[in-house]
N, C-alpha and C positions, 0 to 999 in steps of 0.2 A: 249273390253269386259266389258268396266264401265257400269255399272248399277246403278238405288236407285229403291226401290219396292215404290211406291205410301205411303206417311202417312195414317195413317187410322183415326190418330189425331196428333192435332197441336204441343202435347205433345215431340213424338220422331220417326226419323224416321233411314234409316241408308244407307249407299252407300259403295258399291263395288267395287273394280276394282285393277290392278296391276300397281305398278312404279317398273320400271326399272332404274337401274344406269348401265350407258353405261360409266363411267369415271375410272379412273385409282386407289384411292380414294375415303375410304367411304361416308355418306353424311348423314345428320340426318332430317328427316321433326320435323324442331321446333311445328308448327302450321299448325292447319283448319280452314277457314272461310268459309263461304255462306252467302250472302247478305239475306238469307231469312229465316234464322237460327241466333236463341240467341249464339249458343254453338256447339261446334263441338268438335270432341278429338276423340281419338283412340281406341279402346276398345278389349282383347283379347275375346275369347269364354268364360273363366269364366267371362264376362263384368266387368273386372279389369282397370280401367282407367289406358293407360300408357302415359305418359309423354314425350315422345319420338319414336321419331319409325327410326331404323337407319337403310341404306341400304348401304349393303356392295357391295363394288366394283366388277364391272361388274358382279350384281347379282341382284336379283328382291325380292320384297315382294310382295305377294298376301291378298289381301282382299275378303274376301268369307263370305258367310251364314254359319252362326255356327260357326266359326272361327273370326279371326281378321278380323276387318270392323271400319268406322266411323260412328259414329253417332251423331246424328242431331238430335238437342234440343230447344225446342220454336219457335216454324217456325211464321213466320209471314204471311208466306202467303203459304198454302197449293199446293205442286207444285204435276200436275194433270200425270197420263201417257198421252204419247207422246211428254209432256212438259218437258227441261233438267232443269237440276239443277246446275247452279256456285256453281265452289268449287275450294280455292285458297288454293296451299302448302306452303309453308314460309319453305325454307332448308337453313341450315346453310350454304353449299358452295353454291347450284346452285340457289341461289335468290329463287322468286315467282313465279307458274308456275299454271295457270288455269283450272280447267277442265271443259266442258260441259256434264254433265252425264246422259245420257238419263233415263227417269222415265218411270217405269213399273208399270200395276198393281199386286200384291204378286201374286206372285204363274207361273208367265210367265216366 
């Protein structure tokens, strides 16, 4: 169910989707990157930058509109619908883990 809505500028744009901890052992996403993004980070619904995002054992967080999401800052290259988007997590236990996020345009 990962998502990102199309940018509409280069400025910021933002991606959805849910991680699961299937482990025994909480787990923290240090970091986000994207090859095609300055700046990635975490953002609650008040767009309060958190620093962390931890996920408790055998439990999930959700990334939604209106709610907690990433967001994506300085794109370098405007990535189109139909076109995914890399986005790498950096956890403190479970290493780096990739995602392909399929691009929509807003409102689909």
């Amino acid at each position: 169910h990962a998502f990102a809505f199309e940018p509409i500028t280069a400025a910021s744009g933002a991606a959805y989707f849910r991680i699961r901890n299937g482990g025994t052992a909480a787990d923290t996403v240090l970091e986000a990157t994207s090859p095609v993004a300055r700046a990635a980070s975490f953002h609650g619904s008040s767009m309060a930058h958190l620093h962390a995002l931890e996920i408790p054992p055998g439990g999930e967080v959700e990334l939604k509109p209106g709610a907690l999401h990433l967001m994506l800052t300085d794109f370098s290259a405007l990535p189109h619908a139909g076109e995914s988007l890399a986005v790498t997590l950096r956890f403190a236990r479970a290493g780096s883990v990739t995602l392909q996020i399929p691009v929509r345009r807003y409102g689909q």
